[in-house]
C-alpha positions as CSV (number, residue, x, y, z in Angstrom):
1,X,7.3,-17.9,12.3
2,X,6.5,-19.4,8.9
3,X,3.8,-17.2,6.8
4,X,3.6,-19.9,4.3
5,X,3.5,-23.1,6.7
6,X,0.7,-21.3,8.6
7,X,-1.2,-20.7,5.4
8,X,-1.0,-24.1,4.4
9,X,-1.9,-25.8,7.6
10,X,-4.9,-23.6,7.5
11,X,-6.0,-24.5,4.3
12,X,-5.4,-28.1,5.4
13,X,-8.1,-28.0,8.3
14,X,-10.6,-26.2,6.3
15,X,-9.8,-27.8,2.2
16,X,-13.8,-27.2,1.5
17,X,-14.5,-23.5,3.0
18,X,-14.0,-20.8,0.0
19,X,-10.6,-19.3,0.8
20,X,-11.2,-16.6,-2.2
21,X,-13.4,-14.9,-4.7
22,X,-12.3,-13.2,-7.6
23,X,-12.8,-10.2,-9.4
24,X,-15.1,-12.1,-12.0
25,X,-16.8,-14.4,-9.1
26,X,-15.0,-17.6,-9.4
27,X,-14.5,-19.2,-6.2
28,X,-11.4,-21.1,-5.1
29,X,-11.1,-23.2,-1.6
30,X,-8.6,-23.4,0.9
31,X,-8.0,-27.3,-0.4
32,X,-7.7,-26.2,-4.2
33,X,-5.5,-23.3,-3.0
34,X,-3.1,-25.5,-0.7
35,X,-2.9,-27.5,-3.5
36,X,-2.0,-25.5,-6.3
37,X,0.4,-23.3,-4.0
38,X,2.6,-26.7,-3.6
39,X,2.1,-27.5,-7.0
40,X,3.7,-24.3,-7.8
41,X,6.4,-24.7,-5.5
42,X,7.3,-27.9,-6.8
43,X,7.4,-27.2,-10.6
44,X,9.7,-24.1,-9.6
45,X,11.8,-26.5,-7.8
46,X,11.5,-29.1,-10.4
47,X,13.0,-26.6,-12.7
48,X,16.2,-25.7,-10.8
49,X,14.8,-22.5,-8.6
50,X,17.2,-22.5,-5.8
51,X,16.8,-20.6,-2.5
52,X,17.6,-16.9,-2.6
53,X,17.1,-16.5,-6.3
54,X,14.7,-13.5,-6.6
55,X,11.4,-13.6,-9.4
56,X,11.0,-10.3,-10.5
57,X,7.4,-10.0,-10.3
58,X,4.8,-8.8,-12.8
59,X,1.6,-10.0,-12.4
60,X,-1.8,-7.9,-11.1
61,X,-3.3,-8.7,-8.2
62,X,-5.3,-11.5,-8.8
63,X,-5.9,-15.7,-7.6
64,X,-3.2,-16.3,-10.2
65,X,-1.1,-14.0,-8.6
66,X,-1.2,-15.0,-5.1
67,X,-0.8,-18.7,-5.7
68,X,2.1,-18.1,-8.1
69,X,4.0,-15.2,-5.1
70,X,3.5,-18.4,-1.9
71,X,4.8,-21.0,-4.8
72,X,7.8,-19.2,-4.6
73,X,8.3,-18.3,-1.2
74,X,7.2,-22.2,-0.5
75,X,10.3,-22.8,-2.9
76,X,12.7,-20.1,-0.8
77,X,12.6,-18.1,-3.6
78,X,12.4,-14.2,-3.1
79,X,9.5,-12.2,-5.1
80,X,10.6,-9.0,-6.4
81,X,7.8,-7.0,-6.9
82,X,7.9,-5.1,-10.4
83,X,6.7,-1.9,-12.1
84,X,7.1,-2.3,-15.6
85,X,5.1,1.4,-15.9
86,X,8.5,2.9,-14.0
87,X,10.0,3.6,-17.3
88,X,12.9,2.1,-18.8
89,X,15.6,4.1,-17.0
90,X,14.4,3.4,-13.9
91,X,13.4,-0.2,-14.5
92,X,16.7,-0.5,-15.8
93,X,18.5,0.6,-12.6
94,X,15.9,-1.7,-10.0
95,X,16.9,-4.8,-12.4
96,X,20.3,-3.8,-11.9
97,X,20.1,-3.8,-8.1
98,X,17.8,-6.6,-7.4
99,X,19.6,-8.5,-10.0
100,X,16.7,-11.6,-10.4
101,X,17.3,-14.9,-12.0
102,X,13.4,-15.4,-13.2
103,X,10.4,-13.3,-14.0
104,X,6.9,-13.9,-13.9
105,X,5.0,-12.5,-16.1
106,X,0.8,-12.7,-17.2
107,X,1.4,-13.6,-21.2
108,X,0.2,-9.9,-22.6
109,X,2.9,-8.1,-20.9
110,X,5.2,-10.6,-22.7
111,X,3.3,-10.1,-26.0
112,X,3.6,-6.1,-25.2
113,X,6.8,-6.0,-24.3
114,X,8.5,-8.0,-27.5
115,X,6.3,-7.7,-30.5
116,X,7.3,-4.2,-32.2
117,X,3.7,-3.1,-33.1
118,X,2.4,-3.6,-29.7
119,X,5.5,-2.0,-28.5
120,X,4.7,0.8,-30.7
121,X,1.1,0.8,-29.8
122,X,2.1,1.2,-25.8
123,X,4.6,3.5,-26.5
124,X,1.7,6.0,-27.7
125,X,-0.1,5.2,-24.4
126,X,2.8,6.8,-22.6
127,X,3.5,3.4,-21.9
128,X,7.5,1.9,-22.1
129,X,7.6,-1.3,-21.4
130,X,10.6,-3.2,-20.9
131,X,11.7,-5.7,-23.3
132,X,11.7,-9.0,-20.3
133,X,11.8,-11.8,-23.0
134,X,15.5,-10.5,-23.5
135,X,16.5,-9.8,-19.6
136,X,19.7,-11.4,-18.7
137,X,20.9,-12.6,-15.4
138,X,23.7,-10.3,-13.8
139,X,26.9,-12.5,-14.9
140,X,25.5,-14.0,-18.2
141,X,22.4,-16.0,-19.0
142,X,18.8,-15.4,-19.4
143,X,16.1,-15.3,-16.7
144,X,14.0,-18.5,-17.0
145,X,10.0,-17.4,-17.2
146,X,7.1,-18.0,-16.0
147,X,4.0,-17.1,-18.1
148,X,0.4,-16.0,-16.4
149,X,-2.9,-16.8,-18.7
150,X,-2.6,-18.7,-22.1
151,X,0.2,-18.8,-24.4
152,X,0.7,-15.4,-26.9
153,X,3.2,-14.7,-29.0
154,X,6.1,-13.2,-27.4
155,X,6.0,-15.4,-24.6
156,X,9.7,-16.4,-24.2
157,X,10.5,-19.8,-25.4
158,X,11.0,-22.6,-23.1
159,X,8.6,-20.5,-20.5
160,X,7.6,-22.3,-17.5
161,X,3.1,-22.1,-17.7
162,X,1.7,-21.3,-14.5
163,X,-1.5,-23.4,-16.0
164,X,-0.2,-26.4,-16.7
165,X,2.4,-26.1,-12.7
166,X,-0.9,-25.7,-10.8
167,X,-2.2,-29.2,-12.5
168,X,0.9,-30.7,-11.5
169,X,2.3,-33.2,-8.5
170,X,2.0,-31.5,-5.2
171,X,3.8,-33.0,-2.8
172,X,4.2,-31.8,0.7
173,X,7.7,-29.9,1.4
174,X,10.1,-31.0,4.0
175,X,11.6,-27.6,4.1
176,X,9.8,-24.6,3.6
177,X,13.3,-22.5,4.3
178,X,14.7,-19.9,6.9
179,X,12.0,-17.7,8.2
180,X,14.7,-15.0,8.4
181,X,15.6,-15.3,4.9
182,X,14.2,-12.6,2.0
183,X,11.0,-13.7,0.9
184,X,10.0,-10.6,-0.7
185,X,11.2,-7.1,-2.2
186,X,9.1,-3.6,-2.3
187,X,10.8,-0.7,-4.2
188,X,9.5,2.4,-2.6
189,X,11.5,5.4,-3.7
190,X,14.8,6.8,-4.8
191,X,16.5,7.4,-8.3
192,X,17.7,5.9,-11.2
193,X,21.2,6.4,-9.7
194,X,20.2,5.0,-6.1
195,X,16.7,2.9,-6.2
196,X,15.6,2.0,-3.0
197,X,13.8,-1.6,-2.2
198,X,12.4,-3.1,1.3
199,X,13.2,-6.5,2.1
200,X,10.7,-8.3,4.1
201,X,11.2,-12.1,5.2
202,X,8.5,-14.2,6.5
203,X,8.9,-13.7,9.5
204,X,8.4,-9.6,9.7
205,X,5.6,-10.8,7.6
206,X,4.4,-13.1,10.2
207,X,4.7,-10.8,12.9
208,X,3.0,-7.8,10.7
209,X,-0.3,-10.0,10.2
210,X,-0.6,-10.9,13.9
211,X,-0.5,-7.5,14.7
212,X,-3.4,-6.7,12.2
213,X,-5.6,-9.5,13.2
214,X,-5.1,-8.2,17.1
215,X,-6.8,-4.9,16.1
216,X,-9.2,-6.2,13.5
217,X,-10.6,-9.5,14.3
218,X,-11.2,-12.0,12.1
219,X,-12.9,-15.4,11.8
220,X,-14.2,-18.3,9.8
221,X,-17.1,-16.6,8.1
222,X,-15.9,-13.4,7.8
223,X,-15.8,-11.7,4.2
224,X,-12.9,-9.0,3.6
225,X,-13.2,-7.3,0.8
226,X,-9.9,-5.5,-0.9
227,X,-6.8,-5.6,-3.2
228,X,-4.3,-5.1,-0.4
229,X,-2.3,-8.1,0.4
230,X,-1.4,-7.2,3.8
231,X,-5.2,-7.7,4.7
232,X,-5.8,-10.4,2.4
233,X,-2.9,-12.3,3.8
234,X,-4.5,-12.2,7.4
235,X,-7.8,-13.3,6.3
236,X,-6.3,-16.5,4.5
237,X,-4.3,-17.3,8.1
238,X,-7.6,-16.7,9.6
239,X,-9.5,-19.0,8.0
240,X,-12.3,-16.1,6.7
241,X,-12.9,-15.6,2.8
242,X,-11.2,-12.5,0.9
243,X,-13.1,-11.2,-1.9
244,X,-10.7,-9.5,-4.4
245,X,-12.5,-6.7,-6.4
246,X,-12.3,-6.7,-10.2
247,X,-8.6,-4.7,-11.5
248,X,-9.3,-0.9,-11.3
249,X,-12.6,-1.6,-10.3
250,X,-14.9,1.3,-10.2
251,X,-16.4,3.0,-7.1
252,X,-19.3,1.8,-8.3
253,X,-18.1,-1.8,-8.8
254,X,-16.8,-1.4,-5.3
255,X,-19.2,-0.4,-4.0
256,X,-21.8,-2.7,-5.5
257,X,-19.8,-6.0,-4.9
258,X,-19.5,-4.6,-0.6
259,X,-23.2,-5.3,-1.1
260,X,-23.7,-8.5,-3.3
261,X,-20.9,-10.3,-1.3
262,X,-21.8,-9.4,2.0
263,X,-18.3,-8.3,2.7
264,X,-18.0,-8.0,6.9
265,X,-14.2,-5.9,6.3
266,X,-13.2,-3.9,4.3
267,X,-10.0,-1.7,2.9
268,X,-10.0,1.8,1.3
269,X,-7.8,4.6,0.6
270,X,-9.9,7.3,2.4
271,X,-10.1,9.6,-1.2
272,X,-11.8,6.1,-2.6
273,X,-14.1,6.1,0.0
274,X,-15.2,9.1,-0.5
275,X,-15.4,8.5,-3.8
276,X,-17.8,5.2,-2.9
277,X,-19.8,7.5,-0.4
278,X,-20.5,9.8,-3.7
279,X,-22.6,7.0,-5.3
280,X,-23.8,5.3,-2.2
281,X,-24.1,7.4,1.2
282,X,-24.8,4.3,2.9
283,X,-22.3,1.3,3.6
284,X,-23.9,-1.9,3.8
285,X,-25.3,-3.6,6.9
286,X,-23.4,-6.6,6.9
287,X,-20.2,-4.5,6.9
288,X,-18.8,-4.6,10.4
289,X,-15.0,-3.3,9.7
290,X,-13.7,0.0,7.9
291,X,-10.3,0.1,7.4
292,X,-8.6,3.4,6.2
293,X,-4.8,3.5,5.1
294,X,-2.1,4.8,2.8
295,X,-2.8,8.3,3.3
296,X,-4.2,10.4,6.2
297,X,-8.0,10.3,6.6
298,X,-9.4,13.9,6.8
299,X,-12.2,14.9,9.8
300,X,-14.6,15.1,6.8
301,X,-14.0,11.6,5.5
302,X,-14.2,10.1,8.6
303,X,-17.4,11.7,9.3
304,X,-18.9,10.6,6.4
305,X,-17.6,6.9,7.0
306,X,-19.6,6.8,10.5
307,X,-22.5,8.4,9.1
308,X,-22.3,5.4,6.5
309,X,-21.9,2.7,8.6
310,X,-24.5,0.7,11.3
311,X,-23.7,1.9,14.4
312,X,-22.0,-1.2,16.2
313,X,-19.3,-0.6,12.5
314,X,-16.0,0.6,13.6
315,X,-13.8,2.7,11.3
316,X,-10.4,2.4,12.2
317,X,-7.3,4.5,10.4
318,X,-4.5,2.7,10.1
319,X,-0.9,4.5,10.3
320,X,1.6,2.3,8.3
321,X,4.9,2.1,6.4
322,X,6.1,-0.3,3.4
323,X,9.2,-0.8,5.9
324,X,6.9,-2.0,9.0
325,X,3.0,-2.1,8.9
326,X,1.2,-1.8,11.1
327,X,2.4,1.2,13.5
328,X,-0.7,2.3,15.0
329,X,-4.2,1.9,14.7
330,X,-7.0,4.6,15.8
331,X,-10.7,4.4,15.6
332,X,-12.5,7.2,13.6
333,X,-14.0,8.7,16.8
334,X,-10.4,9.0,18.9
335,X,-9.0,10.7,16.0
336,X,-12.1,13.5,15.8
337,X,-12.1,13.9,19.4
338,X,-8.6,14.8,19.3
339,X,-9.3,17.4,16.3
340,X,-11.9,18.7,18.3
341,X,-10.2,19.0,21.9
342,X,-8.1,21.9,19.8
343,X,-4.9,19.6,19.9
344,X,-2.2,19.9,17.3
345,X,-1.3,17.3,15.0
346,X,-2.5,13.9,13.7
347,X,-3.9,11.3,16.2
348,X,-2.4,8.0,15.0
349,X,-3.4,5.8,18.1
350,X,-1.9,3.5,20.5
351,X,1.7,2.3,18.8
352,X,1.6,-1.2,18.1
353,X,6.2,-1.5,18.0
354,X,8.6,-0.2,19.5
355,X,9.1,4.0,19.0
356,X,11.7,6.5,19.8
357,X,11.6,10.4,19.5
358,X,14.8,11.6,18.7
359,X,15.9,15.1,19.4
360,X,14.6,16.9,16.5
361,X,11.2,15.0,16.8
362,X,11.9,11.9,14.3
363,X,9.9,9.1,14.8
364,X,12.2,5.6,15.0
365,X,10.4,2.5,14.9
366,X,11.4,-1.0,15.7
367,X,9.4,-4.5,16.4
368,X,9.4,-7.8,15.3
369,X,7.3,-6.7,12.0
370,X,10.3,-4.7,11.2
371,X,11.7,-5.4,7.3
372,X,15.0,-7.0,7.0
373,X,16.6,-3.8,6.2
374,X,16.9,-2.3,2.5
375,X,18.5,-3.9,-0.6
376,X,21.8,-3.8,-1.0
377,X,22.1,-2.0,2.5
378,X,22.8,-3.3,6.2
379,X,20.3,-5.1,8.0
380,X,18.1,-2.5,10.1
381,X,17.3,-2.7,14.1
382,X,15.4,0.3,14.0
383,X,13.4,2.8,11.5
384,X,14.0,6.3,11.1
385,X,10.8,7.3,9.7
386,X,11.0,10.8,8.4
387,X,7.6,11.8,10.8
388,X,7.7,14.3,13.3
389,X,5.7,13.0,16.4
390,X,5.1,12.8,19.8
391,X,3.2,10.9,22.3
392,X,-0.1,12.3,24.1
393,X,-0.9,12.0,27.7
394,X,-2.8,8.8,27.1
395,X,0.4,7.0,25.1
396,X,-1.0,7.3,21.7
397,X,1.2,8.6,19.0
398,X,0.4,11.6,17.1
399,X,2.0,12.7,14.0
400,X,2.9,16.6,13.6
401,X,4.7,16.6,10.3
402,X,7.2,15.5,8.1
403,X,10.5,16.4,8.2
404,X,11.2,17.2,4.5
405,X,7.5,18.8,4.5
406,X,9.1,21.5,6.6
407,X,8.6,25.2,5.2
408,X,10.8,28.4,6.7
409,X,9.2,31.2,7.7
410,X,11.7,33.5,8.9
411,X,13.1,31.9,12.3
412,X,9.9,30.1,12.5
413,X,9.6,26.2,11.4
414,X,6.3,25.3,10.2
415,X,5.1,21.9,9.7
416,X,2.2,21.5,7.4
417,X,1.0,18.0,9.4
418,X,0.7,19.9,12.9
419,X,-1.8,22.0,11.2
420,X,-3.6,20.6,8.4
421,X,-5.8,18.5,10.3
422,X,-7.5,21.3,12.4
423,X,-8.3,23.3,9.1
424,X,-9.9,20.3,7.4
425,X,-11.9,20.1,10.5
426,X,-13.4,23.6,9.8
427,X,-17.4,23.3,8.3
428,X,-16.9,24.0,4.4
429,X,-13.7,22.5,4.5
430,X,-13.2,19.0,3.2
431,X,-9.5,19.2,2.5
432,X,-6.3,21.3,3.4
433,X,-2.9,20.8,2.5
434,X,0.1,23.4,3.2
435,X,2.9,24.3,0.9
436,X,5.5,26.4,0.7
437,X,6.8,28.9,-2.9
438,X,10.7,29.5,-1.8
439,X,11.5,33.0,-2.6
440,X,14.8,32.5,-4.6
441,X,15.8,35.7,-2.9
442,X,15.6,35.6,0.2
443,X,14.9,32.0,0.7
444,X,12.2,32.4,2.6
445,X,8.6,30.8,1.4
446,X,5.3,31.8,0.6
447,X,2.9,29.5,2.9
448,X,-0.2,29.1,0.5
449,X,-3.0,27.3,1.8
450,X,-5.0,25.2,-0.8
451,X,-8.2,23.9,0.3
452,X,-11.4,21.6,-1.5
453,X,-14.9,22.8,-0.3
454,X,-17.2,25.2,-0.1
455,X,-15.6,27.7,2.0
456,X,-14.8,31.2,1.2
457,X,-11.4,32.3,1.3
458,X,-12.2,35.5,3.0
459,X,-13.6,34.2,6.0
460,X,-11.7,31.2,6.5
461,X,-8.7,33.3,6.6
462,X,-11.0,34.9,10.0
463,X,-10.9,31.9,11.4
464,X,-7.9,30.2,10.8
465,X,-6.1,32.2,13.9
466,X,-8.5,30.5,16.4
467,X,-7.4,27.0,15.2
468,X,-3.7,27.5,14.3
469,X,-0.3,29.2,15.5
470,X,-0.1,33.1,14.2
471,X,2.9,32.4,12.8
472,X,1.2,29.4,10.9
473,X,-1.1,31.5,8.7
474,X,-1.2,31.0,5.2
475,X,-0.3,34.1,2.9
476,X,-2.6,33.2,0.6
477,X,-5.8,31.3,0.3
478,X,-6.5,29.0,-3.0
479,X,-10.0,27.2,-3.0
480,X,-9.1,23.8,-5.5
481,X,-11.9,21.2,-7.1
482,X,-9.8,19.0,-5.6
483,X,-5.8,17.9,-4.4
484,X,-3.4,16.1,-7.0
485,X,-2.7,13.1,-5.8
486,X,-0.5,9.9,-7.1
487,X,-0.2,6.3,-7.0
488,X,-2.5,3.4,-6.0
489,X,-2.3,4.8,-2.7
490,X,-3.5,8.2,-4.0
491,X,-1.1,10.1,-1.7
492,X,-1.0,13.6,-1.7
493,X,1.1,15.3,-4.6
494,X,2.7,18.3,-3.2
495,X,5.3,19.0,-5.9
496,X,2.3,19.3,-8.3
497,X,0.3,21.1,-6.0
498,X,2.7,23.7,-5.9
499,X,2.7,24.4,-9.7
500,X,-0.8,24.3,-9.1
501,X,-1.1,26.8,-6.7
502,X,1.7,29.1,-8.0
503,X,-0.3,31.0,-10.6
504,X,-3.5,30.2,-9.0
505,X,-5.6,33.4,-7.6
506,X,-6.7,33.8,-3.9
C-alpha cells in the first residue's frame, strides 16, 4: 500500500478543506499541500535525485517539514532522519552508516554549522554542530542541499530552495516507486562503534496508520492536535485537520491552543500531561480523544486525565515501538482496573500484530506494520522486543519488565516493570521506579525504591508487602521532587536515577 498515493488522492477529493495549522496559525489546504508535495517531488527529481538515495534530514517538525519528507518519498528517495545535537562522534559514525547523498537542512542550521562565530557561539551552548555544508558522499563528492527558510550565509552554494521548489511545476507522477522499498530511517540506539537505525518503507507505514485509525477514529472534521507524525500522518489520510503546536511549545501554549482550536484528538507524553493538568485541571469539551505514549502512563496520570476529560472522552495508552507502532492499545479504565484487581505487571491491551513469548518471557512481535529490518542488517520477520510479557485471561498483553531492567537479588530475579505499577497505584504515590546499586563484592544489588509524592517512607515501606512479592521489597526508600527523565519522549532515566539515589538518604 502506497502512504504517499493515498495522501495525495485524499488531498485530491477534498483541495479546499484545511489539511493543517501551524504553530503560528497559518492554514494550508489539502489542494495547496498536494500541490506543493509534487512540486517538491519534481524539483528533487529535476535535479538528479534517483530512487534509493537517502536525504539526511534536519529540519523541525513543521508544514515545511512535512511537505519537503512526502517530496522525497514521492521521488523514491529515502529520509534519514537526523540529530545534529548527537555530537560529532556520533553523528560522525550514523553519516558513516546511512551514507546519504543529500541533506536538508532549514538555512540557520547551515549558517550555525559553517560560520566560525556561530560555531563558537553553539559550542558554548553545549551545542556541536556538524559542519553539513562540507559533508561528502561515501566514494567522493558532495551531498547536494536543500535549504529550509530564506537564504543566510553559510547556506551551501548551489543549494536546492525549498521556497522557490514548492512554486514550481507539479505534475502528477507516473510512478510513485516500490511500496517495499526504504522510505525512511529512525536511529534509535547503539554506539559510536555500532549505531543502530530502523528502516520503515511505505508500506509498514501504511499498515501502521490503519491500525491507529482502527482504534482511534477519525473523520473529516476532526481536529488532532500534536507534533507526532505517526498521528499526524493518519489524520491527513483521513481527511481531518492536524494542528501542529508551536516548537517546544509550552504546557501552557498547549494547553491553550487544545482550547482556541477546538482540537477533538489529542497526543501527549503522559509527564506532559501532567504537566498541562498543573495549569489547567480541566481538558476542554470539544476534546473527545486522549492519546498517551512513549513512556508508561502511571495510575495517577491516568486518573487525573479522566477526571479532566467530559465523560463520553476516552484516554487510551498506547504501547508502541520505533520498530512497529502500534502494538497495543488500552483504555485508561482497563489499565486501572487491572492495577486494582491486585494483578502484576503493566496492562497494555488487546495486541494489535502478531506476538510470541519465548521461553525466558521475551516479547516477539511481527505484522504487516513491521519495519523493514535495521540498517545495514538483514531484513526482519519478527521483533525481539527486549519486554517481558505475558497474556491475561482475556488475550490482552501485559508487560512485566524489561529484560536488561532485571536486578539480582540473591537467587531471586526481580523485574522492576512487574512491580512498579502497583506502588504508583498507592494514595501519596504519584511515581515509582525500581533500581538496583550492584555490590562490587558480592554482586548482588541494593533494590532502592525512589518514589515522587507525598508519601512517607516509613509507612509506605508498611504497605508495600500487601501489594508486592517479599522478595520484591525495596532496601531502601528515597522520596524524589521528581524522576530524571530524557528525550522528547521524556523516558525514564534510570542510569541517572541511580546516581541520584546512591547518596540520597531514606
Amino acid at each position: 500500500m502506497m502512504l504517499v498515493r493515498r495522501l495525495l488522492e485524499q488531498a485530491a477529493a477534498t483541495p479546499g478543506a484545511v489539511a493543517l495549522v501551524a504553530g503560528d496559525g497559518a492554514e494550508l489546504t489539502y489542494g495547496d499541500l498536494r500541490q506543493k508535495v509534487l512540486a517538491v517531488r519534481h524539483a528533487l527529481v529535476a535535479s538528479g535525485m534517483e530512487p534509493g538515495d537517502g536525504v539526511l534530514f534536519s529540519v523541525r517538525p513543521s508544514p515545511e517539514a512535512l511537505v519537503l519528507a512526502l517530496g522525497v518519498v514521492a521521488a523514491q528517495g529515502v529520509v534519514v532522519f537526523a540529530d545534529p545535537g548527537a555530537g560529532p562522534e556520533m553523528f560522525t559514525a550514523r553519516l558513516r552508516l546511512a551514507r546519504p547523498k543529500w541533506s536538508a537542512a532549514e538555512s540557520l542550521l547551515y549558517m550555525g554549522s559553517r560560520l566560525g562565530p556561530v560555531r563558537a557561539y553553539a559550542r558554548r551552548r553545549g551545542l556541536l554542530l556538524p559542519n553539513l555544508g562540507d559533508l561528502e558522499v561515501e566514494g567522493g563528492g558532495r551531498l547536494r542541499h536543500i535549504y529550509v527558510g530564506r537564504w543566510l550565509p553559510g547556506v551551501p552554494r548551489g543549494a536546492l530552495s525549498y521556497a522557490r521548489s514548492t512554486r514550481g511545476t507539479a505534475p502528477e507522477p507516473l510512478d510513485l516507486g516500490d511500496p517495499d522499498a526504504p522510505a525512511a530511517v529512525i536511529f534509535t540506539s547503539g554506539t559510536t562503534e555500532n549505531p543502530r537505525a530502523v528502516v520503515h518503507t511505505q508500506a509498514s507505514l501504511s499498515a501502521a496508520l490503519d491500525l491507529f485509525r482502527e482504534r482511534l477514529p477519525l473523520d473529516p472534521g476532526d481536529i488532532v492536535h500534536t507534533d507526532q507524525l505517526m498521528l499526524g500522518l493518519p489524520t491527513l489520510i483521513s481527511g481531518a485537520c492536524w494542528s501542529m503546536p508551536p516548537l517546544s511549545a509550552s504546557p501552557a501554549d498547549f494547553a491553550r491552543l487544545l482550547k482556541e482550536r477546538r482540537a477533538t484528538h489529542t497526543f501527549c507524553v503522559p509527564i506532559h500531561l501532567a504537566e498541562i493538568l498543573d495549569i489547567d485541571p480541566e481538558l476542554p469539551g470539544a476534546l473527545r480523544y486522549v492519546l498517551l505514549g512513549a513512556a508508561p502512563a502511571p495510575p495517577a496520570i491516568l486518573r487525573r486525565a479522566l477526571s479532566a476529560t467530559a465523560p463520553s472522552a476516552k484516554v487510551l495508552s498506547v504501547y508502541a515501538m520505533t520498530e512497529i507502532l502500534p502494538v497495543a492499545i488500552a483504555s485508561a479504565q482497563e489499565k486501572l482496573a487491572h492495577t486494582r484487581s491486585g494483578a502484576d505487571g503493566d496492562l497494555l491491551g488487546e495486541p494489535l500484530v502478531r506476538t510470541r513469548t519465548a521461553a525466558d518471557g521475551e516479547l516477539h512481535l511481527s505484522g504487516p506494520n513491521l519495519c523493514r529490518g535495521y540498517l545495514g542488517a538483514p531484513p526482519l520477520d519478527e521483533l525481539p522486543t527486549g519486554d517481558l510479557a505475558r497474556l491475561d485471561g482475556a488475550g490482552r498483553l501485559v508487560l512485566t519488565g524489561r529484560k536488561k531492567d532485571m536486578l539480582i537479588r540473591g537467587d531471586f530475579n526481580l523485574y522492576p516493570g512487574l512491580y512498579e505499577p502497583a506502588i504508583a497505584a498507592l494514595d501519596g504515590v504519584t511515581e515509582a521506579a525500581i533500581v538496583g546499586l550492584r555490590d562490587p563484592e558480592t554482586g548482588d544489588e541494593q533494590v532502592v525504591l525512589a518514589v515522587v509524592g507525598d508519601a512517607e517512607p516509613g509507612r509506605l515501606r508498611d504497605r508495600l508487602p500487601k501489594v508486592i512479592d517479599h522478595d520484591a521489597l525495596p532496601d531502601r526508600i528515597v522520596v524524589l521532587p521528581e524522576l530524571p527523565r530524557s528525550g522528547r519522549a521524556r523516558k525514564l532515566d534510570r542510569d541517572r536515577l541511580r546516581e541520584l539515589v546512591r547518596g540520597a538518604a531514606s
